[in-house]
VEXVEX-185135 format. One line per 3 residues: number of its first residue (from 1); their letters; for each residue x, y, z of N, C-alpha, C. Coordinates in steps of 0.1 Angstrom, whole numbers. Example, Ala and Ser with C-alpha at 12.3 -4.5 7.8 and 13.67 -1.06 7.14 Angstrom:
residues 2
1 = as = 132 -57 78 123 -45 78 132 -33 78; 128 -22 71 137 -11 71 129 0 79
//
This chain:
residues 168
1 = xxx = -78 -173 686 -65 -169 688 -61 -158 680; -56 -146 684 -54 -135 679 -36 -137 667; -35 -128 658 -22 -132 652 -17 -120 656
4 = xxx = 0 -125 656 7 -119 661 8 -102 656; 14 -94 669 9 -81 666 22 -77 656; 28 -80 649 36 -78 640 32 -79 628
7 = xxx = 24 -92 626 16 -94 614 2 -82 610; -3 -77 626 -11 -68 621 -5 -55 619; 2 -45 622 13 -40 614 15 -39 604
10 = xxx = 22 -54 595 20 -52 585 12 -50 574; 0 -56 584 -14 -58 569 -18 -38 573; -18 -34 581 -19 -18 585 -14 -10 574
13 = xxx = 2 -16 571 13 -8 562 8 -8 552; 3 -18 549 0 -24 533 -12 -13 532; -27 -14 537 -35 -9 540 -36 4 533
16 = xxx = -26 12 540 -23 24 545 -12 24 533; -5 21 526 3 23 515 -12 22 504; -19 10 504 -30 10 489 -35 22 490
19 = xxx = -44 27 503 -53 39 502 -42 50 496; -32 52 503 -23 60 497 -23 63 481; -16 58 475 -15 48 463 -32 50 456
22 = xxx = -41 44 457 -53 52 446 -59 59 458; -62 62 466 -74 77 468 -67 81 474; -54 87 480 -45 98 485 -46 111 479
25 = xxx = -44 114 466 -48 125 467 -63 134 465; -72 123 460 -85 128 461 -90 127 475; -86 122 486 -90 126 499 -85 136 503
28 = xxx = -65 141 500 -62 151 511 -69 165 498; -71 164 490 -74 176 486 -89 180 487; -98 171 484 -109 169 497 -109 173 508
31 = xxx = -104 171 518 -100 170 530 -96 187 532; -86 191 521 -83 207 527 -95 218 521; -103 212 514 -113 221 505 -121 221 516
34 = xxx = -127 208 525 -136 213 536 -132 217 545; -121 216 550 -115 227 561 -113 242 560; -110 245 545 -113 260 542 -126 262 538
37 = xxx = -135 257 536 -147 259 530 -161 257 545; -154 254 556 -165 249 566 -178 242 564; -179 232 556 -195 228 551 -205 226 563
40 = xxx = -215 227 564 -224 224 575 -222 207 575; -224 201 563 -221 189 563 -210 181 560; -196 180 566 -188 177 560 -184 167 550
43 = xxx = -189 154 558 -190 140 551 -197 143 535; -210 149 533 -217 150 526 -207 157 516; -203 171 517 -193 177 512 -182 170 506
46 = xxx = -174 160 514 -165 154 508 -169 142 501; -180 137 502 -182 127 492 -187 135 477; -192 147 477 -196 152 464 -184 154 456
49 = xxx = -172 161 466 -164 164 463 -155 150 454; -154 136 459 -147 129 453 -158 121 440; -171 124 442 -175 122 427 -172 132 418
52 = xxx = -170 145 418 -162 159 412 -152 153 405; -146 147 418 -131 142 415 -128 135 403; -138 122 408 -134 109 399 -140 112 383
55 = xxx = -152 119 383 -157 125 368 -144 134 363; -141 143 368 -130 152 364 -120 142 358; -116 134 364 -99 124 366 -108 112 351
58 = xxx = -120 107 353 -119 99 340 -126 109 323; -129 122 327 -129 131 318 -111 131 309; -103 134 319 -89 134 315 -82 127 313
61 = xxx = -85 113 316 -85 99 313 -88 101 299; -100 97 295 -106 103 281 -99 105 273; -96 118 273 -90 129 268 -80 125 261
64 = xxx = -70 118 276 -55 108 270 -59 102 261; -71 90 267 -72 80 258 -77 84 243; -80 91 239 -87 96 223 -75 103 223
67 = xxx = -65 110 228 -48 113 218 -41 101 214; -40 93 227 -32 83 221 -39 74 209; -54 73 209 -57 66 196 -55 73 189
70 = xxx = -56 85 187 -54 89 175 -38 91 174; -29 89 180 -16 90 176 -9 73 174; -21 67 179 -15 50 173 -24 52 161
73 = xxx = -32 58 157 -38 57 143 -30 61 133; -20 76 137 -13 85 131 -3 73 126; 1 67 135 11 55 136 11 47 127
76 = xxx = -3 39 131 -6 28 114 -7 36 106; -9 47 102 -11 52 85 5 50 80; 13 59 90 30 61 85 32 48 83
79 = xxx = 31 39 94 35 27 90 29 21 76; 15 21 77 14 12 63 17 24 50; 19 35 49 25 39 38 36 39 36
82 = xxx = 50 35 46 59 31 45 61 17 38; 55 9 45 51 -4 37 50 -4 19; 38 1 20 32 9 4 42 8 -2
85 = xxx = 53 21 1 63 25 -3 72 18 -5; 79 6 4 87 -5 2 82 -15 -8; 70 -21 -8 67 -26 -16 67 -24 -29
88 = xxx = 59 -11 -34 63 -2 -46 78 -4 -51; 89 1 -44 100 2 -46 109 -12 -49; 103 -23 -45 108 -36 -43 101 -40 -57
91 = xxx = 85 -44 -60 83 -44 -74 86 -39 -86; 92 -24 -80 101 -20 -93 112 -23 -97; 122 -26 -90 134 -37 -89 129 -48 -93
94 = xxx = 119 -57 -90 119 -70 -98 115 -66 -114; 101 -57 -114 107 -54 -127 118 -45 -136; 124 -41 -132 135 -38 -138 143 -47 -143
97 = xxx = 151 -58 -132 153 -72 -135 152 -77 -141; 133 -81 -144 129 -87 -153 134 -83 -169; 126 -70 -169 129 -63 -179 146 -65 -190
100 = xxx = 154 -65 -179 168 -66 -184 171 -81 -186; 164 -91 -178 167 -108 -181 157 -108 -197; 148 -102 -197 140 -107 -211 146 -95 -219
103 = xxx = 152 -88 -220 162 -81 -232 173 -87 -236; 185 -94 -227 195 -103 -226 188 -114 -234; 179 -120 -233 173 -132 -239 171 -131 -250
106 = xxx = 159 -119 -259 163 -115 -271 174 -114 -275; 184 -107 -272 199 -103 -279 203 -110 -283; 203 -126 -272 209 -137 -275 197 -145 -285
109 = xxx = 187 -145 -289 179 -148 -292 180 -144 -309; 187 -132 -310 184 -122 -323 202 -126 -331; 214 -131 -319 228 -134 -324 223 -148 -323
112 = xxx = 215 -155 -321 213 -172 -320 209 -172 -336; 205 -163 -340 194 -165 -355 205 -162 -369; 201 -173 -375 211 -173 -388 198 -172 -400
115 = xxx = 187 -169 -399 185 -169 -409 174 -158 -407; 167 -151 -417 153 -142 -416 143 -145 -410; 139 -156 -411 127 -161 -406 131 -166 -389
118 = xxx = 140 -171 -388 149 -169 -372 147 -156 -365; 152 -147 -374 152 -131 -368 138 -131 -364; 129 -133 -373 113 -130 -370 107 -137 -364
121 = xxx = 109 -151 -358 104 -158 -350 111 -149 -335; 123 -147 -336 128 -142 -321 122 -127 -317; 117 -123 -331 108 -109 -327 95 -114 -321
124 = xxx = 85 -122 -330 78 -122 -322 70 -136 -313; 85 -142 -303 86 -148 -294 88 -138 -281; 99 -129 -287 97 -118 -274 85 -104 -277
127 = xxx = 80 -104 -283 68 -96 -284 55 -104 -274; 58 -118 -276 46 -122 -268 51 -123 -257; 57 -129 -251 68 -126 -237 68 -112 -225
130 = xxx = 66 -100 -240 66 -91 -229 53 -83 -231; 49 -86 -241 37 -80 -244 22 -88 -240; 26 -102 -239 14 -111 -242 4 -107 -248
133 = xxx = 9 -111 -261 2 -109 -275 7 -116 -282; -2 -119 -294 5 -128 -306 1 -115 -314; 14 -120 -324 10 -110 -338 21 -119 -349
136 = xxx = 20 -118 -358 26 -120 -372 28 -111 -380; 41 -114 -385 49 -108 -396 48 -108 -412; 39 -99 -417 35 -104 -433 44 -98 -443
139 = xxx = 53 -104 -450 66 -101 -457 55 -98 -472; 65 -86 -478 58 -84 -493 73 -75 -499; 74 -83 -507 87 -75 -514 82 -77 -528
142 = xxx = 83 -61 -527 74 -53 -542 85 -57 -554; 97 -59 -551 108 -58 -564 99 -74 -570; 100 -84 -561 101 -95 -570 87 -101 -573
145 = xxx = 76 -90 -574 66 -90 -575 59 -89 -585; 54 -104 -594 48 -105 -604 37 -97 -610; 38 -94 -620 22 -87 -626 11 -97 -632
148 = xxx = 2 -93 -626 -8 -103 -634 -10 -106 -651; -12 -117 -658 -9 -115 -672 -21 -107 -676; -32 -101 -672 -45 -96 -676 -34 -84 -677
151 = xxx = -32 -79 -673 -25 -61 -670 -15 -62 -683; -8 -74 -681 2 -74 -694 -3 -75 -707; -11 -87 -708 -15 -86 -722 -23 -73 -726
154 = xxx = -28 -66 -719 -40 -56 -722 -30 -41 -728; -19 -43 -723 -12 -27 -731 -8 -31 -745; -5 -42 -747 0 -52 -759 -12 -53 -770
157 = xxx = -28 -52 -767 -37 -55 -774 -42 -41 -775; -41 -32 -773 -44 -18 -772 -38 -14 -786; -25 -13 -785 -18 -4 -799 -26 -15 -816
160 = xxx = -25 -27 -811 -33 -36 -825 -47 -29 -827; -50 -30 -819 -69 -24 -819 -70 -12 -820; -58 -4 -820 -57 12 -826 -57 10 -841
163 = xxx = -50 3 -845 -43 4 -856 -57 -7 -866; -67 -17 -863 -74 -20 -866 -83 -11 -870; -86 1 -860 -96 11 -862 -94 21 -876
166 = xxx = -83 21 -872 -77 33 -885 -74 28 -899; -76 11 -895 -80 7 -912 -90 4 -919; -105 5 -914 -115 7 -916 -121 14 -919
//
């Protein structure tokens, strides 16, 4: 049983719109090159001609496709050096932050301290804090700084032992 002649029609449209649609213009321009050109062989002619075609068409294809990678490449670099750059710029604000919460902390750290050795513990609690390092504070105050009695006695036994010599 044949289907109705409406239905073939449509499948015709369709047909006739796809050809359209991918090989329309590599046939009509085919198609006018052998009609100016007279080939002895036409068929033969036009099929060289749409392998011409199709090499030429995925040459330029190509072409596109290696700009556009390289301009989605161009893309990721901006992009991740933007990034880079956010990042950068965001770690410097935390430390800065930082920087300013552990200075605040000494201050209060240095007005918390009632005595010398307070002062010098708050130095270097925040020396290791920002430095991570230990170190110590070696106090030497020359004023109240004993002499040994060898050094003392010895200018004291000098002038006797002069005065011994010169009585002899």
């Amino acid at each position: 049983h044949r289907e109705a002649p409406h239905l073939e029609s449509s499948a015709m449209v369709l047909d006739s719109a796809y050809l359209k649609a991918t090989v329309g213009d590599a046939l009509s321009e085919g198609i006018a090159q052998a009609v100016t050109q007279f080939p002895a062989d036409p068929v033969e002619f036009l099929g060289e001609f749409l392998v011409r075609y199709a090499d030429v068409a995925a040459a330029e294809k190509a072409s596109v496709s290696e700009e556009d990678r390289k301009k989605a490449l161009d893309a990721l670099h901006e992009e991740a050096a933007a990034v880079k750059q956010h990042a950068a710029e965001k770690l410097a604000l935390v430390r800065d932050q930082q920087a300013v919460n552990e200075a605040e902390h000494f201050e209060e750290l240095l007005e918390a301290a009632d005595t010398h050795e307070a002062v010098y513990d708050a130095i270097l609690s925040y020396l290791q804090q920002r430095l991570g390092v230990n170190a110590y504070i070696a106090l030497a105050d020359r004023a109240e700084r004993e002499e040994p009695e060898e050094e003392a006695e010895a200018p004291a036994a000098a002038p006797s032992g002069e005065g011994d010599e010169g009585e002899g």
